[in-house]
C-alpha positions, 0 to 999 in steps of 0.5 A: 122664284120662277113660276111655270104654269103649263096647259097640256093635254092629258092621256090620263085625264083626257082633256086639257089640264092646268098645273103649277109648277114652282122653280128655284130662283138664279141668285143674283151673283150667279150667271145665268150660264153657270146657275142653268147649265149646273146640271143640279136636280132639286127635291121636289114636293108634290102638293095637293089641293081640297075639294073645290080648289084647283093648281092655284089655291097653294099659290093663291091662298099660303106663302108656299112660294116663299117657301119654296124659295127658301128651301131650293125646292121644286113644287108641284101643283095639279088639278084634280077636280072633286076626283079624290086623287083616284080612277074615275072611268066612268066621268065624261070620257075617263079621269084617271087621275091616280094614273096621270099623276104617277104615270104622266106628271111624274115623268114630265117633271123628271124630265122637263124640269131639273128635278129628282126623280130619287126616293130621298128627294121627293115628298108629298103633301096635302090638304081636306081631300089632297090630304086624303089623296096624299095618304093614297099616294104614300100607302099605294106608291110607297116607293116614290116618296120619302115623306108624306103629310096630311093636312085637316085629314084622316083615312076613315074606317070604311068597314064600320061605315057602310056596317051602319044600315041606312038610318042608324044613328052614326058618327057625323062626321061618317055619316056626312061622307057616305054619300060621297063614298058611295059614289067611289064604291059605285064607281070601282064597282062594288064595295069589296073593290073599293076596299080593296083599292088605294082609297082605303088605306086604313086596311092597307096599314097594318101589311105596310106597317109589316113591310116597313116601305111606309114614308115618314108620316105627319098629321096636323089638324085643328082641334075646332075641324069637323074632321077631328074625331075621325082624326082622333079615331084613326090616330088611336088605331095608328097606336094599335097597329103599331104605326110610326108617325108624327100627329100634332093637333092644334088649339084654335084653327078649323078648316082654313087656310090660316091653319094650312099655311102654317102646317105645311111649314111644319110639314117641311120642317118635319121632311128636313128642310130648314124654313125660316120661319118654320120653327115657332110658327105657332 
């Protein structure tokens, strides 16, 4: 397997940006010649990580590599800061990190790489905050991706948050993230644009949901994460709005990179891809 890692300054993020790229490997019969003149475009999964981490935690942390090369298939790895996958003008001199993926990322690797640039061919993966992002992704650029998983993650229902006066008894899952959602509603300028942005998909399901343009949907999580009654909320009203996605929780597992490993296993298998190990990783 080839592994590219680039160094690039970013008109999007306005600084020098780092993002791992994994690449399907020559088989040893084939000639050089032929395995990289063929002219063969290869799908592509566009995998993000969680708060803290950066382009090398997938590659670091899980055996993604190996199932990439199983697979035939292309990763992607950005580096997204704490940014939660969206626009912040205001951060330094701008980090718009929703635009550099779609609207730069995409086009170096369609056209540096020998990837597909087809719906059918790429997927979008995430985990904690890149799950979150994933589910921005697939719910604002529904047209790029033909399958979307969400790792330890779930959209939260914004409107019952910030309902909650400041000192109400209040989910604590919810309560322990206001903070942090009230950085990106300061940001985008009030809370009505943040609800009206791609960080708030729970209100976006229902006309998606109407236009049929949603990817196919997969949600894991353990059943000791810290997030998993948020996870369980979203999966009831998921039921109520009518939408179509495979949800799988798990004994055993919190928030960790063990959990993660195996899922995004499970998440290949549920984009069609035929892993070996992906079968009974549990």
């Amino acid at each position: 397997m080839a592994l590219v890692t680039m160094n690039f300054e970013s008109q999007y993020l306005m600084v020098n940006h780092e993002v791992s790229v994994i690449l399907p490997d020559k088989p040893r019969e084939q000639s050089p010649a032929d395995f990289y003149g063929s002219g063969k475009k290869y799908p592509v999964l566009w995998l993000l990580h969680g708060t803290f981490g950066d382009h090398s935690d997938w590659l670091r942390k899980s055996m993604i590599e190996l199932y990439a090369c199983e697979n035939d298939l292309i990763v992607v790895m950005p580096s997204a800061l704490n940014s939660n996958y969206m626009n912040w003008k205001g951060f330094g001199t701008g980090f718009f990190m929703e635009d550099y993926l779609i609207k730069e990322l995409m086009p170096l690797i369609y056209n540096w790489f020998p990837a597909s640039d087809s719906k059918e061919d790429n997927f979008i993966a995430g985990l904690s905050m890149g799950g979150g992002g994933t589910m921005q992704y697939a719910c604002a650029y529904p047209e790029h991706f033909a399958g979307a998983a969400i790792l330890s993650a779930g959209p939260m229902d914004y409107k019952a948050l910030f309902a909650c006066q400041p000192g109400e008894e209040g989910d604590p899952f919810m309560t322990r993230f206001r903070g942090r959602v009230q950085t990106q509603v300061d940001q985008l300028g009030g809370l009505d644009a943040f609800l009206d942005s791609a960080c708030n998909p729970w209100d976006k399901l229902p006309g998606l949901i109407e236009k049929g343009t949603l990817p196919r949907l997969y949600f894991a999580i353990g059943r000791e994460d810290f997030g998993y009654q948020n996870y369980l909320k979203f999966k009831d009203y998921a039921g109520k709005i009518g939408l179509e996605a495979t949800f799988e929780e798990f004994d055993g597992y919190e928030h960790e990179w063990r959990f993660w490993d195996l899922t995004i296993q499970r998440a290949l298998k549920f984009f069609g891809f035929d892993s070996r190990d992906a079968g009974n990783p549990f």
